[in-house]
C-alpha positions as CSV (number, residue, x, y, z in Angstrom):
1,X,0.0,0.0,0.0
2,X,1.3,3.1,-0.1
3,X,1.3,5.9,2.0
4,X,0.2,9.1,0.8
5,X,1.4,11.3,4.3
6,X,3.7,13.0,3.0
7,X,1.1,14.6,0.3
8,X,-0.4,16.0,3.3
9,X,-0.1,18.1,6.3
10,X,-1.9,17.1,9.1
11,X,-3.5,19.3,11.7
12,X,-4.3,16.7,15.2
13,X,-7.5,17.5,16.7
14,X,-9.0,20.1,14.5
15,X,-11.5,20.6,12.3
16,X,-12.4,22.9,8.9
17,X,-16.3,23.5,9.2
18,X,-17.5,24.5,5.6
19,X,-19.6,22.6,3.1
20,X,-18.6,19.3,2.1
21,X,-18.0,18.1,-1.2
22,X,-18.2,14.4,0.1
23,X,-18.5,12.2,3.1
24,X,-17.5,8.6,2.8
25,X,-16.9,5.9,6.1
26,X,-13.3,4.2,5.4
27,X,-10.8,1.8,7.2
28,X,-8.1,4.1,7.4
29,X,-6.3,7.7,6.5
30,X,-5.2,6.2,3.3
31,X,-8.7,5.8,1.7
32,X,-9.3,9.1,2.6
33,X,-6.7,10.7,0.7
34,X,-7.0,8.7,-1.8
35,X,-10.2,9.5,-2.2
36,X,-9.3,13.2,-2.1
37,X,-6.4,12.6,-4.8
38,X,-9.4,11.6,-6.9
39,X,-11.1,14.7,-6.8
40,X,-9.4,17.7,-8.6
41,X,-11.5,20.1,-6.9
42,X,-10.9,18.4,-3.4
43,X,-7.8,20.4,-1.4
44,X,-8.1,18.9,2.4
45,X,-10.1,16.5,4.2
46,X,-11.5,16.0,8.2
47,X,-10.7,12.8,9.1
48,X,-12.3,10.8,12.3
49,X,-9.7,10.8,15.3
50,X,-11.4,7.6,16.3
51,X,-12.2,4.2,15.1
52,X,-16.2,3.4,15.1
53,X,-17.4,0.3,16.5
54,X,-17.4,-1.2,13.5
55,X,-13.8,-0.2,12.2
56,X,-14.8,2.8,10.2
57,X,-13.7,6.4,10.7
58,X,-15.3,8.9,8.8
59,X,-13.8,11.3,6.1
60,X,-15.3,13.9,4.6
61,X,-13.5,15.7,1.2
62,X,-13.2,19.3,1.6
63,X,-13.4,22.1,-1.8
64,X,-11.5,25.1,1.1
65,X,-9.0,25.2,3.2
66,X,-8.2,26.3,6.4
67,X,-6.3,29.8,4.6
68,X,-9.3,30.6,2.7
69,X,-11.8,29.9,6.0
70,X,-9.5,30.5,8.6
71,X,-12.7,31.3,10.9
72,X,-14.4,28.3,10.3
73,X,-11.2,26.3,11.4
74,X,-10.9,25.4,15.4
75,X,-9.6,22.4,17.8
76,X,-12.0,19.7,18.1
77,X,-11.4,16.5,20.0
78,X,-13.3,14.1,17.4
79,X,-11.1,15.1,14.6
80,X,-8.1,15.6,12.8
81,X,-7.4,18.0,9.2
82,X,-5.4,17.3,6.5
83,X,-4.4,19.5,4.2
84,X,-2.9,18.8,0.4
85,X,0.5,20.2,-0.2
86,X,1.4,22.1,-3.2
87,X,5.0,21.1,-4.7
88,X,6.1,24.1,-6.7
């Protein structure tokens, strides 16, 4: 498998609260980003901080970032934000 962290930065325990442009329950951080890398207009993700009960975690794909909404992003126990890095 491989491992798509170093596309990413990751903020622990925070999460960007503007409209989503998906939602999908996945086994781990890597099906999330992947999922994002598959979506041109998709630039971070939240990601679940937990595992469910049934082994899930939820991930929902993001069209902002936490620049453009800086007041919509804030700590949250339940969560964790990932943002896509831009190689120049």
């Amino acid at each position: 498998m491989t491992d798509l962290s170093h596309a990413y930065v990751k903020d622990k325990f925070h999460y960007l609260n503007v409209i989503k442009i998906g939602m999908f329950l996945v086994t781990d951080v890597f099906d999330c980003t992947f999922n994002c890398l598959c979506r041109p207009s998709c630039v971070s993700v939240n990601l679940a901080s937990n595992t469910g009960a049934d082994g899930t975690i939820w991930c929902e794909l993001l069209s902002s970032d936490k620049y453009q909404n800086s007041q919509k992003f804030e700590g949250n126990q339940t969560s964790h934000h990932l943002l896509r890095k831009v190689n120049f």
